[in-house]
C-alpha positions as CSV (number, residue, x, y, z in Angstrom):
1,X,-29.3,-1.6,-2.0
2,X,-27.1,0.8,-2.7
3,X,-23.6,-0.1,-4.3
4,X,-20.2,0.7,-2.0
5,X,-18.3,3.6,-2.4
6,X,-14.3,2.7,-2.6
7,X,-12.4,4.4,-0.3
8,X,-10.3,6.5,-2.8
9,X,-7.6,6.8,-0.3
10,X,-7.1,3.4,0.2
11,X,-7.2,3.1,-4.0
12,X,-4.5,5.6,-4.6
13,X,-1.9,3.6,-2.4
14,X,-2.7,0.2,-2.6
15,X,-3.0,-2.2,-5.8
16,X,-4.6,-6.0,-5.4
17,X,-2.4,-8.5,-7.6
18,X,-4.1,-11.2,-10.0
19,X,-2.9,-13.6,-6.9
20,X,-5.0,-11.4,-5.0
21,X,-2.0,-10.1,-2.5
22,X,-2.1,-6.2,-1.6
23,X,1.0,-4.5,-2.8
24,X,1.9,-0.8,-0.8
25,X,4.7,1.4,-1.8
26,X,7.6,1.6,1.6
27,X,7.1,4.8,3.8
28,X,9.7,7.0,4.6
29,X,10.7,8.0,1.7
30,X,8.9,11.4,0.6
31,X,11.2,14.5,2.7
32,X,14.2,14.4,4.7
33,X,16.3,11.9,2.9
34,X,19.6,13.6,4.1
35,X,20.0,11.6,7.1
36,X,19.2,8.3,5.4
37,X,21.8,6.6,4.0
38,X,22.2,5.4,0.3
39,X,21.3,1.8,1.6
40,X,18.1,2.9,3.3
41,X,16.8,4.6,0.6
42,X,17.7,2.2,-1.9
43,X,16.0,-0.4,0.2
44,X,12.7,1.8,0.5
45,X,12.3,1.9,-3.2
46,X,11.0,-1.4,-3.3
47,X,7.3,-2.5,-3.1
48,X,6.5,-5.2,-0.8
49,X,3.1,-6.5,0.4
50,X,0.7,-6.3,3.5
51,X,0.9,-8.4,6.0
52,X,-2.6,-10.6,6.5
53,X,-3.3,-8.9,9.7
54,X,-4.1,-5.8,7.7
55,X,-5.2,-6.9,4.6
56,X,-8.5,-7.9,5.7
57,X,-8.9,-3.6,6.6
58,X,-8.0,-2.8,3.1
59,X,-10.4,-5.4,1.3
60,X,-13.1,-3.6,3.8
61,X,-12.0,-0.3,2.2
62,X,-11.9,-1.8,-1.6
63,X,-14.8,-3.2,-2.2
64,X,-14.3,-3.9,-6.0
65,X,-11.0,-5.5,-5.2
């Protein structure tokens, strides 16, 4: 048997904490940030985790995780 490939994609964006939560980085916040205001953007710089309707997706993605 052959051992699973991770989905480098998936690696790149996601981390899996010792708790074993999936941290992501906000979207929205790569172009067009004129329009946003100061509070939106501030807000988008935080991290925050994945809900546990898509976590189970990402695990399928990161085997090692």
């Amino acid at each position: 048997m052959p051992k699973i490939k991770t989905n480098r994609s998936a690696a790149k964006r996601f981390k899996i904490t010792k708790s074993g939560k999936i941290k992501k980085r906000s979207a929205m916040r790569g172009h067009i940030l004129g329009k946003k205001s100061r509070k939106r953007k501030r807000h988008l710089k935080k991290n925050s985790y994945l809900a546990p309707a898509e976590e189970k997706k990402i695990r399928r993605l990161m085997p090692d995780g």
